[in-house]
C-alpha positions as CSV (number, residue, x, y, z in Angstrom):
1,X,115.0,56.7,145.8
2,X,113.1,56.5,148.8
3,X,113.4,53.5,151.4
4,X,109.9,52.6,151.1
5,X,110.8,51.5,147.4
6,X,114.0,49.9,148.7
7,X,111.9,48.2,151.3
8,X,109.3,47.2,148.7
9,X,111.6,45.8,145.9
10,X,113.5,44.0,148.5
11,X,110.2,42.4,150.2
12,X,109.0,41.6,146.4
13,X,112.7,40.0,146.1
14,X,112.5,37.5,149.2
15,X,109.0,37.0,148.2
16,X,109.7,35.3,144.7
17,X,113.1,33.7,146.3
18,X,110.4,31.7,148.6
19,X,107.6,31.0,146.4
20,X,110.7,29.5,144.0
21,X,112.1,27.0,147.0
22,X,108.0,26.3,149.1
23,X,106.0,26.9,145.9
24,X,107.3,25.8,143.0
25,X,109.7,22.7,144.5
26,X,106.4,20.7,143.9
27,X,105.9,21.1,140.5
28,X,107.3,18.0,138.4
29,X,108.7,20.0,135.1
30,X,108.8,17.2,132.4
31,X,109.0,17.8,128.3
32,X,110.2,21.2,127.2
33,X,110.0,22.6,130.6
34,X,112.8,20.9,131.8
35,X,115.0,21.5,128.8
36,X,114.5,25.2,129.3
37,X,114.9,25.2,133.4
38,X,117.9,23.3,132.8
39,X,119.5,25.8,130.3
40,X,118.7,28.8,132.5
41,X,121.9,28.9,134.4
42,X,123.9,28.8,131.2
43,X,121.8,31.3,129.8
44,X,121.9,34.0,133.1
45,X,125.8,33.3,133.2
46,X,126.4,33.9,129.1
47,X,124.3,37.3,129.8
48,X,126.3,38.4,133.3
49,X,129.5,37.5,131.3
50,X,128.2,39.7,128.8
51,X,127.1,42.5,130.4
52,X,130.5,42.7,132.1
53,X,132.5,42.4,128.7
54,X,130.5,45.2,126.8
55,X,130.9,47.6,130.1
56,X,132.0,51.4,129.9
57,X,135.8,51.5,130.1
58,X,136.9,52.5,126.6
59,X,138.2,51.0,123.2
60,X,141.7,49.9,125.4
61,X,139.5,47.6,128.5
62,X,137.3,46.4,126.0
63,X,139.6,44.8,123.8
64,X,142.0,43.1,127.0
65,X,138.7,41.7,128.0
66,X,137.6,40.4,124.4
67,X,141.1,39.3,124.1
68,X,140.8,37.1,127.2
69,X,137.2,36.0,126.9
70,X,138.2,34.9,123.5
71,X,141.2,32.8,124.9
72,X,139.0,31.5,127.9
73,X,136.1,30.7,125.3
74,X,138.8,28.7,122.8
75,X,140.3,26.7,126.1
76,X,136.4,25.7,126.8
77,X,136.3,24.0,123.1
78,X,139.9,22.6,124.1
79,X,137.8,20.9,126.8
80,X,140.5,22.1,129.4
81,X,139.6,22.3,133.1
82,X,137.7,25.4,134.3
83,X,140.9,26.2,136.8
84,X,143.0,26.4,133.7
85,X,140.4,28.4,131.7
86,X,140.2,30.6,134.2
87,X,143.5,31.1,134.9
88,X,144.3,31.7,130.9
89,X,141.9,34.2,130.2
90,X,143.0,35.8,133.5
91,X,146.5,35.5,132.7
92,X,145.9,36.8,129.1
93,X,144.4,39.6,130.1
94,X,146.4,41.3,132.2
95,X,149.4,40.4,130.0
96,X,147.2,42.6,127.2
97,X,146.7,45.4,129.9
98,X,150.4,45.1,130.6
99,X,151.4,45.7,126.9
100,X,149.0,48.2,126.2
């Protein structure tokens, strides 16, 4: 890739970062635009938690980290704290790495 690409995609990158804070911190969102805005981080952090899940690595990594997102998901419903969620699904799934 060349670094005028690099250069470009970053530029475009900062670019849409500052039209989002100058630009758009004006606009009053009301109705069904602020129920979607507001579910956007869920969305983008369901989809990153995803995309790390479902990553290359074999049969073996992707079970452990099912096997701990599963436990992590079922702690959530529990309503426990996100320290303990996190450590849970953490703890599960090197205890699953360990046995397998």
């Amino acid at each position: 890739m060349s670094w005028a690409a690099i250069l470009g995609l970053a530029a475009g990158a900062y670019a849409l970062k500052a039209l989002g804070i100058f630009g758009l911190a004006r606009v009053r969102l009301d109705g069904w635009g602020l129920g979607l805005v507001q579910l956007l981080p869920a969305a983008l952090l369901s989809a990153l938690v995803a995309l790390q899940l479902f990553e290359t690595g074999g049969t073996r990594v992707l079970a452990t980290r099912l096997l701990g997102v599963t436990v992590g998901a079922i702690a959530v419903w529990k309503h426990a704290s996100l320290i303990v969620v996190i450590l849970l699904a953490a703890a599960t799934t090197a205890a699953a790495r360990a046995l397998f």
